[in-house]
N, C-alpha and C positions, 0 to 999 in steps of 0.2 A: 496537547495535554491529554484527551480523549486518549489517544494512540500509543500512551506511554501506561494510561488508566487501565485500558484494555491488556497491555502487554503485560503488567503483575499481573491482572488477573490469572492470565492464559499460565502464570509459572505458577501461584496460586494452587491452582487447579490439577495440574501435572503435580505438585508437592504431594499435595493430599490423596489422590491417586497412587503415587511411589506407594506411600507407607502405610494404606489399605489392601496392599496387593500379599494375594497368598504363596504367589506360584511364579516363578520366570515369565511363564506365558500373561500371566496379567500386568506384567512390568513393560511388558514387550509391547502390550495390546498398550495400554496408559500410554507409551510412549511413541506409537503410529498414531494415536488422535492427538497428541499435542502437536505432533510434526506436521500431521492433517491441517491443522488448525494454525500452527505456525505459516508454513507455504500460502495458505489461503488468505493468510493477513499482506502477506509479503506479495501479494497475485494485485489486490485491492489497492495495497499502497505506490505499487506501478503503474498501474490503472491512472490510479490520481494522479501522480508526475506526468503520465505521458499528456494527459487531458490538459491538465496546467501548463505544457511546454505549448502544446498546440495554441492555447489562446496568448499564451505569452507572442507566438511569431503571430498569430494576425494581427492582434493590435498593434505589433512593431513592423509588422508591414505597412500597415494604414498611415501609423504616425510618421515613417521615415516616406514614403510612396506623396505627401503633403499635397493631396489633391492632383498628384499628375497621374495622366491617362495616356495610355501609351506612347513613355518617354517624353512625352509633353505640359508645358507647365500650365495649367490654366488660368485665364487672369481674366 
């Protein structure tokens, strides 16, 4: 929900930006920070997937692995 909060804002922002602008070049600039800002969201929220996949496979290593040590079952 955060991520969706964040995400109007970030168009929000570039809106208001457009229609404050005088010149081409201030449409152009308004539109490399949002893109800036875009990629950056888009850098973090891979970030977090790859961090989530990672704990996703240890813990399904541990659970499927059920106590054996190499190739052996412990009892």
């Amino acid at each position: 929900m955060s991520r969706a909060t964040a995400e109007i804002e970030l168009g929000l922002k570039l809106s208001h930006k457009l229609s404050t602008c005088r010149s081409p070049y201030d449409a152009l600039s308004a539109c490399q920070e949002w893109l800036t800002e875009e990629m950056n969201a888009r850098n973090e929220d891979a970030r977090q997937f790859m961090t989530n996949c990672q704990k996703f496979m240890t813990e399904g290593t541990k659970l499927f692995s059920n106590g054996r040590s190499n190739g052996r079952i412990s009892r």
